[in-house]
MDAnalysis code that builds the backbone (N, CA, C; Angstrom):
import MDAnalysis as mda
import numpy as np

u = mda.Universe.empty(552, n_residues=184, atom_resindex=np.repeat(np.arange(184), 3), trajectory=True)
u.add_TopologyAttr("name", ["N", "CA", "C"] * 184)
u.add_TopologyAttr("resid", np.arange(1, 185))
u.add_TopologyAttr("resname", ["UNK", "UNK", "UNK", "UNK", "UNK", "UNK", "UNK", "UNK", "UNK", "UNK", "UNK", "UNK", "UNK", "UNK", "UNK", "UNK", "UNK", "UNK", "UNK", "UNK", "UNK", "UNK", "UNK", "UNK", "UNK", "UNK", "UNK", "UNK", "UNK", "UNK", "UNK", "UNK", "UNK", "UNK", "UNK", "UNK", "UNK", "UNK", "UNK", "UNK", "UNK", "UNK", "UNK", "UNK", "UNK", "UNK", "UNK", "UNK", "UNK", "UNK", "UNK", "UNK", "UNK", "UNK", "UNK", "UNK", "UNK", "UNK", "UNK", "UNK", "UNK", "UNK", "UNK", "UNK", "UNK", "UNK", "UNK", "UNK", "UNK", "UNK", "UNK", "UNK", "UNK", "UNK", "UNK", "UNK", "UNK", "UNK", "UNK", "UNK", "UNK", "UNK", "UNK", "UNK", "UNK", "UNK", "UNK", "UNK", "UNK", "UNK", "UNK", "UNK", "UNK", "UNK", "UNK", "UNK", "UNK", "UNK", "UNK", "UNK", "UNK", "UNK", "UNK", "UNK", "UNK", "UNK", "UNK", "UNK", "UNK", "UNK", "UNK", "UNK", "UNK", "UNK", "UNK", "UNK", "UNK", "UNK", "UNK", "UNK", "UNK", "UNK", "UNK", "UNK", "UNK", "UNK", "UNK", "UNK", "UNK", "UNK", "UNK", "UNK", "UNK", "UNK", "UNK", "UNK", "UNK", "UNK", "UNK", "UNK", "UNK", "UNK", "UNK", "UNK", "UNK", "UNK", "UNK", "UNK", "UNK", "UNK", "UNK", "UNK", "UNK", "UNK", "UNK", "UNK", "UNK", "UNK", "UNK", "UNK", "UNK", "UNK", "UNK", "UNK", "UNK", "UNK", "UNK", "UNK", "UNK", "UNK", "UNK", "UNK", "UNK", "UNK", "UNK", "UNK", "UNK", "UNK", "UNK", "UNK", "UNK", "UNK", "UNK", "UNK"])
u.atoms.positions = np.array([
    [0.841, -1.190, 0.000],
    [0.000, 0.000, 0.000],
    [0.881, 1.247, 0.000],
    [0.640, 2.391, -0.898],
    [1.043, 3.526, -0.455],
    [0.474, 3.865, 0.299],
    [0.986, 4.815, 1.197],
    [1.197, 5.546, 2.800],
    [1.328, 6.960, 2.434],
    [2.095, 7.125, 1.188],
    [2.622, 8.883, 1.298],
    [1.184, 9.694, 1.175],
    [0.169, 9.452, 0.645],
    [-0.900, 10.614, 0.790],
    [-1.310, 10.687, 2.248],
    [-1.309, 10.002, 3.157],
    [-1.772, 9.983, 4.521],
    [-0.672, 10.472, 5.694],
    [-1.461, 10.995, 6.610],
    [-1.103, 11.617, 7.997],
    [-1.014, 11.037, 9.418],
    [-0.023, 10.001, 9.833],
    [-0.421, 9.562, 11.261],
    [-0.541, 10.679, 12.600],
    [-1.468, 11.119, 12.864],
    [-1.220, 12.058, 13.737],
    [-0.363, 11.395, 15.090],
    [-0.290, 12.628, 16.054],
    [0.423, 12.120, 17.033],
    [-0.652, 11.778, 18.366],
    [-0.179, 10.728, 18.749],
    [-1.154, 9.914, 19.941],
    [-0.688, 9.954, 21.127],
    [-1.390, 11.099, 22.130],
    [-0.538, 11.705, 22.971],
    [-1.733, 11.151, 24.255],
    [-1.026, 10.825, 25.646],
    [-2.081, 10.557, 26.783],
    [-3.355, 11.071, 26.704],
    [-4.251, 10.673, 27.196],
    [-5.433, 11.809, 27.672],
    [-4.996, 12.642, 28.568],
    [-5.368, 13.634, 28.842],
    [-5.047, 14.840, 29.612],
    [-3.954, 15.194, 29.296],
    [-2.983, 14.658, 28.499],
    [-1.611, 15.114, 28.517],
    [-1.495, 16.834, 28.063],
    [-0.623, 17.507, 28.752],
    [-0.640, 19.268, 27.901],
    [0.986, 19.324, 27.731],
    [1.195, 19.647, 26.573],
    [2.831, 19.977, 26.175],
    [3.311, 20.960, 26.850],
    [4.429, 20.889, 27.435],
    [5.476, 21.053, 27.829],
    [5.759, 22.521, 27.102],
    [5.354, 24.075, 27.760],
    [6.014, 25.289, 26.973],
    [7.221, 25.432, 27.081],
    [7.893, 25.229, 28.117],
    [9.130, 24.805, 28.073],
    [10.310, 24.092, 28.968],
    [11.397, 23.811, 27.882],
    [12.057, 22.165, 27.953],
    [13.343, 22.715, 28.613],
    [14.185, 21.995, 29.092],
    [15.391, 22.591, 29.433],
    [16.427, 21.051, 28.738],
    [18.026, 21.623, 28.990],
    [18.980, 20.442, 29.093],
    [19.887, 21.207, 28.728],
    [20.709, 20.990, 29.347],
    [22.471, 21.519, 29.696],
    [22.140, 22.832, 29.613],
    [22.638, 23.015, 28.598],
    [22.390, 24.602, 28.617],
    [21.553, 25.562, 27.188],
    [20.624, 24.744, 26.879],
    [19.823, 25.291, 26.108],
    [18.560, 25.465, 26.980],
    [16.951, 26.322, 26.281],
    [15.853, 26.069, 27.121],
    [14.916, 26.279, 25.449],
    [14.505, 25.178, 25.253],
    [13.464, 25.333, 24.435],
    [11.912, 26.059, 24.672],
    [11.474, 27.117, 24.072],
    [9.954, 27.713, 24.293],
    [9.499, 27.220, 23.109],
    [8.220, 26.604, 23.160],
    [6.632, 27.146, 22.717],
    [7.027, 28.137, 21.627],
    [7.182, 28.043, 20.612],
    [7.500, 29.057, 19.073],
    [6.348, 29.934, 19.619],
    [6.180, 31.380, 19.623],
    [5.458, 32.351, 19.063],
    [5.919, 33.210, 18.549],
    [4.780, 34.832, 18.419],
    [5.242, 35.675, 17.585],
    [6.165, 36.424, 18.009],
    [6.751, 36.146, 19.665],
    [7.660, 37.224, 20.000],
    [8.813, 36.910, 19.830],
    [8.761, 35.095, 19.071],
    [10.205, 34.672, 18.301],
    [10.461, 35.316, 16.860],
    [9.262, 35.856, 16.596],
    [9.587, 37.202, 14.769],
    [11.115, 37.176, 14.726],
    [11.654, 37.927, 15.356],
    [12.882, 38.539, 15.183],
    [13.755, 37.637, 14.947],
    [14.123, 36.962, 16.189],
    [15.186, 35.800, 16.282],
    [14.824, 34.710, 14.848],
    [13.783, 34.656, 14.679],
    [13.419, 33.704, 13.836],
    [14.033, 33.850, 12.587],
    [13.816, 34.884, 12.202],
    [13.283, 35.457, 10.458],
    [15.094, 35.690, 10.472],
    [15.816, 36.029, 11.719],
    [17.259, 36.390, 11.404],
    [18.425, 35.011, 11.192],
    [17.887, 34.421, 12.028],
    [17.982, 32.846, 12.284],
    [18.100, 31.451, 11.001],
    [16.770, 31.790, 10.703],
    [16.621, 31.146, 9.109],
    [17.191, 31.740, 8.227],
    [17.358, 32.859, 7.859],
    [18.225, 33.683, 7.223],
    [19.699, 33.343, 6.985],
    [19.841, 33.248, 8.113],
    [21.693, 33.142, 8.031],
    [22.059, 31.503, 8.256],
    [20.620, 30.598, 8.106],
    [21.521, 29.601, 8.131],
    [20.481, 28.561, 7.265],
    [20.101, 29.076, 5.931],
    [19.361, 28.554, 4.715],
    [20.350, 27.406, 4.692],
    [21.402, 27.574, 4.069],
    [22.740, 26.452, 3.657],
    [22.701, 25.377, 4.779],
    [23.208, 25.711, 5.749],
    [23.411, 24.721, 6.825],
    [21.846, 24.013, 7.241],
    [20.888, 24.702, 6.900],
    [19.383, 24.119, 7.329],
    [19.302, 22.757, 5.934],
    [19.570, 23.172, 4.994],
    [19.359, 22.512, 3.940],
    [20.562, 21.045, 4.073],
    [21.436, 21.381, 4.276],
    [22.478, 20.385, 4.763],
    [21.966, 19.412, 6.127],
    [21.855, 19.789, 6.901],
    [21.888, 18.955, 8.192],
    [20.099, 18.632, 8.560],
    [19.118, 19.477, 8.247],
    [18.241, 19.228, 8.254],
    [17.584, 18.634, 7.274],
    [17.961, 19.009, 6.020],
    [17.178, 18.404, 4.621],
    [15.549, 18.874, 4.206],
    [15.293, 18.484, 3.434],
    [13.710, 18.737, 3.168],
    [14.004, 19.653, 2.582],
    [12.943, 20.294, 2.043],
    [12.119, 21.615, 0.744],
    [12.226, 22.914, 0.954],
    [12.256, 22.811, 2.685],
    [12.337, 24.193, 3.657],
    [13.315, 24.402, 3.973],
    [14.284, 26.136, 3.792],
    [13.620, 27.469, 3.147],
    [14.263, 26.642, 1.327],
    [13.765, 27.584, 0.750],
    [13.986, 27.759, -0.537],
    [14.644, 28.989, -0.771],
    [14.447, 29.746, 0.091],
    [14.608, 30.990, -0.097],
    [14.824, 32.067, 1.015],
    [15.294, 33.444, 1.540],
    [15.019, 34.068, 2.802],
    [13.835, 34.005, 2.757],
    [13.185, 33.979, 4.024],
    [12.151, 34.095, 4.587],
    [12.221, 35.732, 5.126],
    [10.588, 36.529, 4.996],
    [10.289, 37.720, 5.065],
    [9.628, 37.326, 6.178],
    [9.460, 39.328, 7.024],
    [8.904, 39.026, 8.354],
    [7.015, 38.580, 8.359],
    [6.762, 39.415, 7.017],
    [5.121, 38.879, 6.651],
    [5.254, 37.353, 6.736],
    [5.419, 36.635, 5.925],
    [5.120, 35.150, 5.654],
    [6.018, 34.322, 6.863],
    [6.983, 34.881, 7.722],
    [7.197, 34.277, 8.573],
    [6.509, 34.140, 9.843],
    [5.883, 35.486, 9.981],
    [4.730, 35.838, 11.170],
    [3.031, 34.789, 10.763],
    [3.185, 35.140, 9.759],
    [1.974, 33.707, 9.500],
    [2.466, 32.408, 9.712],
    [3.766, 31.917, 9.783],
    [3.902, 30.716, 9.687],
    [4.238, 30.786, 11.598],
    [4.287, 31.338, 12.088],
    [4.521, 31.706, 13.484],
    [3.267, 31.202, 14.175],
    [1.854, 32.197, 13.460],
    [0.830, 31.687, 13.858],
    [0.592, 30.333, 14.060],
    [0.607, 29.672, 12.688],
    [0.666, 28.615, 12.132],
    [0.808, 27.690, 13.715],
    [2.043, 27.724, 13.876],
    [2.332, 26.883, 14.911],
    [1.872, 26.627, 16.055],
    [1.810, 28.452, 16.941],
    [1.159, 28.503, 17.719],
    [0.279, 28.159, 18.043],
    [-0.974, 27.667, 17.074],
    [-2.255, 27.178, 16.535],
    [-2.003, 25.430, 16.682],
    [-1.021, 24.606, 15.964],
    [-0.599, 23.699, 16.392],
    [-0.090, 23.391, 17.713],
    [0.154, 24.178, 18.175],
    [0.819, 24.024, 19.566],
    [-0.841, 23.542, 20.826],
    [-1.199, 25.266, 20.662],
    [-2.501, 24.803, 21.004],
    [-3.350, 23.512, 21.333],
    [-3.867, 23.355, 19.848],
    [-4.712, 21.970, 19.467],
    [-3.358, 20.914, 19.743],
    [-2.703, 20.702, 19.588],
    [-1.555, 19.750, 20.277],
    [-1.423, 18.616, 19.227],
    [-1.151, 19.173, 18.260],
    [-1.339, 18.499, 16.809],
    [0.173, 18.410, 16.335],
    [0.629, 19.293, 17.081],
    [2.294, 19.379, 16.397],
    [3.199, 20.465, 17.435],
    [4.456, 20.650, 17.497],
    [4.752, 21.116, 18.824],
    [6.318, 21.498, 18.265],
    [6.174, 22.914, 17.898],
    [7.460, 23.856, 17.795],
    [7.966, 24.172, 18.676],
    [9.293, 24.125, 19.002],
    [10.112, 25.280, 19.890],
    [10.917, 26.016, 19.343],
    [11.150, 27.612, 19.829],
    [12.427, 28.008, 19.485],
    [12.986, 27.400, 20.543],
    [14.856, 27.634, 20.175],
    [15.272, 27.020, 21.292],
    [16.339, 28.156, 21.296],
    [17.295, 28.418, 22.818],
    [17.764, 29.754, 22.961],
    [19.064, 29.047, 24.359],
    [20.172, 29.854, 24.338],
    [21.531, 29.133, 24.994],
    [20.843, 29.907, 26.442],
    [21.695, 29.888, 26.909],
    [21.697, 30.059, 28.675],
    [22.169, 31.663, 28.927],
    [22.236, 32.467, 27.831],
    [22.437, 33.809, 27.969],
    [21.245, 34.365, 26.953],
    [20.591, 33.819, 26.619],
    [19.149, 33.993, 25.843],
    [19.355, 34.301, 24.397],
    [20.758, 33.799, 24.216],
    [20.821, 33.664, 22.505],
    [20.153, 32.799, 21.825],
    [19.812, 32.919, 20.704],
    [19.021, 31.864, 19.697],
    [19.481, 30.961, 18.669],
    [19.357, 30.035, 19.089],
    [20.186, 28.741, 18.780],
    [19.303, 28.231, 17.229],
    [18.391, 27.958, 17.118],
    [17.548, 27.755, 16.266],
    [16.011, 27.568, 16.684],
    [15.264, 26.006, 16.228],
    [14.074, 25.287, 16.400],
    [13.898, 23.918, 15.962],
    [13.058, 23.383, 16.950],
    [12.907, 21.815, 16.478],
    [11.717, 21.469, 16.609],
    [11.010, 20.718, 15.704],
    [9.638, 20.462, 15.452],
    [9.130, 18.709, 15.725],
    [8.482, 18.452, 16.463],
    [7.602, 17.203, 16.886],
    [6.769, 17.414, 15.894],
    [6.401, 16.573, 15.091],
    [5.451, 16.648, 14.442],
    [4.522, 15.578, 13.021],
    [3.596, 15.564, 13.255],
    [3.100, 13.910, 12.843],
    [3.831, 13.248, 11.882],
    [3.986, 12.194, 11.326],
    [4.612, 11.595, 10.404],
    [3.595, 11.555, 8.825],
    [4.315, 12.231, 8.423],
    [3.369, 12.349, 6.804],
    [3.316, 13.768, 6.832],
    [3.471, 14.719, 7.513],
    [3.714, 16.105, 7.379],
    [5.028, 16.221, 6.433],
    [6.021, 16.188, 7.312],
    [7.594, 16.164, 6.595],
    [7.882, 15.388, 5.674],
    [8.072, 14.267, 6.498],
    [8.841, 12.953, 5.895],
    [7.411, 11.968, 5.754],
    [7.295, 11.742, 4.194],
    [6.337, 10.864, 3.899],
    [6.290, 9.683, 4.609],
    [5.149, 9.629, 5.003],
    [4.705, 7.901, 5.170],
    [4.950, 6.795, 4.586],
    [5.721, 5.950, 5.007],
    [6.106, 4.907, 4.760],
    [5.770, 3.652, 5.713],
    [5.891, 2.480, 4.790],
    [5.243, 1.228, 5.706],
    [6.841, 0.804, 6.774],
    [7.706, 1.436, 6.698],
    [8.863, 1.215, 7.622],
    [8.913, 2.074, 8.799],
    [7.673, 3.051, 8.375],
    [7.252, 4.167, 9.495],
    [6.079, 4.123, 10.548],
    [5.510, 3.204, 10.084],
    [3.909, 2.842, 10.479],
    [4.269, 2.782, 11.775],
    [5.330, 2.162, 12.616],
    [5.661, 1.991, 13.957],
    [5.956, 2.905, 15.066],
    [6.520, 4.264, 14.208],
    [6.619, 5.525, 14.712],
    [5.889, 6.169, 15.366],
    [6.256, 7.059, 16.102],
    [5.079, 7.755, 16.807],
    [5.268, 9.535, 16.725],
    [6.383, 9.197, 16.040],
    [6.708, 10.899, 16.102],
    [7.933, 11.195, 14.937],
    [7.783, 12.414, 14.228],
    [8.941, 12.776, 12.979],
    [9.424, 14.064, 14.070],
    [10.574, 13.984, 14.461],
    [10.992, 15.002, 14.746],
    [12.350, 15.769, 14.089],
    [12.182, 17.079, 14.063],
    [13.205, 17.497, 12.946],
    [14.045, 18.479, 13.994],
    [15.242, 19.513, 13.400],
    [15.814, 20.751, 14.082],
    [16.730, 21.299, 13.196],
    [16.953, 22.422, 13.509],
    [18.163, 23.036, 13.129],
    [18.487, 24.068, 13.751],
    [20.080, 24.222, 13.672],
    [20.168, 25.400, 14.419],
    [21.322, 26.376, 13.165],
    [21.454, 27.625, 13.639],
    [22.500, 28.741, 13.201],
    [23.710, 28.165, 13.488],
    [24.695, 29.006, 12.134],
    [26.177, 28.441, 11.798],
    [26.849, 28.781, 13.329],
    [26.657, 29.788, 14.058],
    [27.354, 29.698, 15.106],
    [26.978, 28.961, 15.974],
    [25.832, 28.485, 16.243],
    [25.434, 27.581, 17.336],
    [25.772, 26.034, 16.927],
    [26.319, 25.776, 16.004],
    [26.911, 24.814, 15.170],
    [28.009, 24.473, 15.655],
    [28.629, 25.914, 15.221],
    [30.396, 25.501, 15.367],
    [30.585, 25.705, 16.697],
    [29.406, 26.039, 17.871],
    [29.705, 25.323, 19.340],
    [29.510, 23.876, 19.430],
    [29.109, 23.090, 18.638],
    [28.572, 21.844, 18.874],
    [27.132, 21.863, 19.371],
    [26.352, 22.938, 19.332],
    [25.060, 22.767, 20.004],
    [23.959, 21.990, 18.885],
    [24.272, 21.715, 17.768],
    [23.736, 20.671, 16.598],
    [23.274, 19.726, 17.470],
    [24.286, 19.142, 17.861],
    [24.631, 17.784, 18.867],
    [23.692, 17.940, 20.064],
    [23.997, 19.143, 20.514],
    [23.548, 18.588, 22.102],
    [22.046, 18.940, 21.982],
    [21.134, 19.183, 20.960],
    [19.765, 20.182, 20.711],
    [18.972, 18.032, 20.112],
    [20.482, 17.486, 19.890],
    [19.710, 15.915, 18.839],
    [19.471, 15.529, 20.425],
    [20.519, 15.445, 21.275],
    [20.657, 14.391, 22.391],
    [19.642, 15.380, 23.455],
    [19.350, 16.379, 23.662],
    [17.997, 17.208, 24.295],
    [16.903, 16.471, 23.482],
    [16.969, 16.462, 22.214],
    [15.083, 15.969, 21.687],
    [15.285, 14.728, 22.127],
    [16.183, 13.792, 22.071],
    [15.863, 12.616, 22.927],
    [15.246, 12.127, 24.127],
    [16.476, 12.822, 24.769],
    [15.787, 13.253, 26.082],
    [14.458, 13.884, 26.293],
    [13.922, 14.739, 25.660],
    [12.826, 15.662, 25.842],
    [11.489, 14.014, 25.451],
    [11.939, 13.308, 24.337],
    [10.864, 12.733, 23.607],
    [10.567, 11.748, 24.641],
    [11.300, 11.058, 24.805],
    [11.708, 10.106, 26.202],
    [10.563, 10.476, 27.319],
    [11.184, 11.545, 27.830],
    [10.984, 11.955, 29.526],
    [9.621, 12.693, 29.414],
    [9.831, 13.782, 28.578],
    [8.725, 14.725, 28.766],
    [7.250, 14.673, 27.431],
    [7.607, 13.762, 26.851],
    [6.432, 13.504, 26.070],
    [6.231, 12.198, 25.844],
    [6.958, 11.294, 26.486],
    [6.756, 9.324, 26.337],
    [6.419, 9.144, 25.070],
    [7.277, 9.479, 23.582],
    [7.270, 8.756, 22.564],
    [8.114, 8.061, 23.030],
    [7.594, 6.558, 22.537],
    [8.270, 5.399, 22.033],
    [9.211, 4.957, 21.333],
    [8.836, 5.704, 20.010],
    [9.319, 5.138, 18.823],
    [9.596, 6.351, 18.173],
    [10.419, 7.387, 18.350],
    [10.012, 8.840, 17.403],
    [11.477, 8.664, 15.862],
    [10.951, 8.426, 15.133],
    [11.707, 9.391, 14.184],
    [12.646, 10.262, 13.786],
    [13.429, 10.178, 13.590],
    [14.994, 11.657, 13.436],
    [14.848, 11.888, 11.801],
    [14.271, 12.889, 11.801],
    [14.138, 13.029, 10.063],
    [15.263, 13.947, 9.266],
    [16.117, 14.346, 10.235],
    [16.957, 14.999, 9.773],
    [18.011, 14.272, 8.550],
    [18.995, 15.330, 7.854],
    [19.912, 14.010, 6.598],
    [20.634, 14.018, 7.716],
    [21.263, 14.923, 8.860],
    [22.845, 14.808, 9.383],
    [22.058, 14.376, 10.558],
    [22.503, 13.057, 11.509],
    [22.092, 13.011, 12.838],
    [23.779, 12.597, 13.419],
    [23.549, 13.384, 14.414],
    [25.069, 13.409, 15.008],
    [25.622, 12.224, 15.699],
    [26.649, 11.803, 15.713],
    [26.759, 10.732, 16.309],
    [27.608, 10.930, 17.620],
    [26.274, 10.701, 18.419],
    [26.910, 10.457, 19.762],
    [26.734, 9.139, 20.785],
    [27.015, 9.020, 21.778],
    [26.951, 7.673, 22.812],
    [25.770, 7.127, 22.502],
    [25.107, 5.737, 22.724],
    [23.986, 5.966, 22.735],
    [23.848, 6.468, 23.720],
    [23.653, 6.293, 25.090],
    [23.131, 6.568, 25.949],
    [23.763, 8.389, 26.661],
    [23.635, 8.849, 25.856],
    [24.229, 10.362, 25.843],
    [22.955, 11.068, 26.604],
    [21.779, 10.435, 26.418],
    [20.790, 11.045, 26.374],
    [20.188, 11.173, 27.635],
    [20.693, 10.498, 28.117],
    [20.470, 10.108, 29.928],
    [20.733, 11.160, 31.138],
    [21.641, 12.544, 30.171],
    [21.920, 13.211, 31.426],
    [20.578, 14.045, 31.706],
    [20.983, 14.875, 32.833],
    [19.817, 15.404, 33.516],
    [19.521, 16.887, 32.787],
    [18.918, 16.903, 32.454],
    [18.340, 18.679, 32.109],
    [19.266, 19.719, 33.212],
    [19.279, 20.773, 32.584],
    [20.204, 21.918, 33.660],
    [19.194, 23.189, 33.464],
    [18.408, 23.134, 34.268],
    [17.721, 24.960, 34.319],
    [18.555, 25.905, 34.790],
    [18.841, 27.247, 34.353],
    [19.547, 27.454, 35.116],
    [18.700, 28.584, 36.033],
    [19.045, 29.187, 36.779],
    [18.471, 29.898, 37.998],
    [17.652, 31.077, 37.289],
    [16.309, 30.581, 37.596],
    [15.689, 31.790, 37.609],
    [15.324, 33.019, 38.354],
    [15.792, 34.159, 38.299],
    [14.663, 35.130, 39.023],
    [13.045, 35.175, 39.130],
    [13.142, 34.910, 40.300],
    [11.500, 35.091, 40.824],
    [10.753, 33.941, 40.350],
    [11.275, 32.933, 40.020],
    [10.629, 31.378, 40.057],
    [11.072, 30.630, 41.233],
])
């Protein structure tokens, strides 16, 4: 049977509510909204090449403008919501912006396939050339692990990326690091 016209959504607990935000070492993933505009639109911008390399897929083709990026902002937020699909920006421990990584059903991105049927989740990321050449590529793969694991109990999720980094397996095991908030 073909699979690629169809959508497995994602099959999440009852009551379950996503996670606005994730922590580990020293990144903190948020809940994508519109007050990521800026970081975003500058973000994708400067790292089209390297998105297309390590992430793969169709997306960008091109710079992205602040109009059509603020709709696609919505977009998410809206997914986030209904709990249909689940963006983060993600940002270092001095509130720089590292990139974003997307949970999100299988047959959205990466077509459906009968080698996929078992999956429970396509998750993708990328980050900016400088958050790269820290190694934070790496530690943003071994965070969605962790994150998919602990804080959302997929099973079986997906790495749809072309570049997945190779680290320990069990890399994924360390503990999240928040770091100190004021007035929390």
């Amino acid at each position: 049977m073909n699979y690629a016209r169809f959508i497995k959504p994602l099959r999440l607990p009852p009551g379950f509510a996503a996670p606005s935000r994730l922590w580990f070492e020293e990144l903190e993933a948020r809940a994508i909204s519109r007050a990521d505009l800026d970081d975003d639109v500058r973000g994708i911008n400067q790292s089209i090449e390297l998105i297309r390399r390590t992430r793969g897929g169709g997306w960008p083709t091109e710079p992205v403008s602040e109009d059509h990026n603020y709709v696609d902002l919505v977009w998410h937020e809206q997914e986030f919501r209904e709990q249909t699909s689940f963006t983060y920006a993600v940002y270092d421990q001095a509130g720089g912006y590292v990139g974003c990584c997307y949970l999100a059903p299988l047959g959205c991105r990466t077509p459906l396939t009968e080698q996929l049927l078992d999956c429970d989740v396509d998750i993708s990321w990328w980050v900016t050339p400088g958050a790269y050449a820290r190694g934070q590529y790496a530690t943003l793969y071994r965070a969605l692990r962790y994150w998919a694991e602990k804080e959302y109990a997929f099973e079986a999720p997906h790495y749809s990326n072309r570049e997945i980094p190779l680290v320990p397996l069990r890399a994924d095991v360390a503990r999240p690091q928040r770091a100190a908030q004021s007035g929390e």
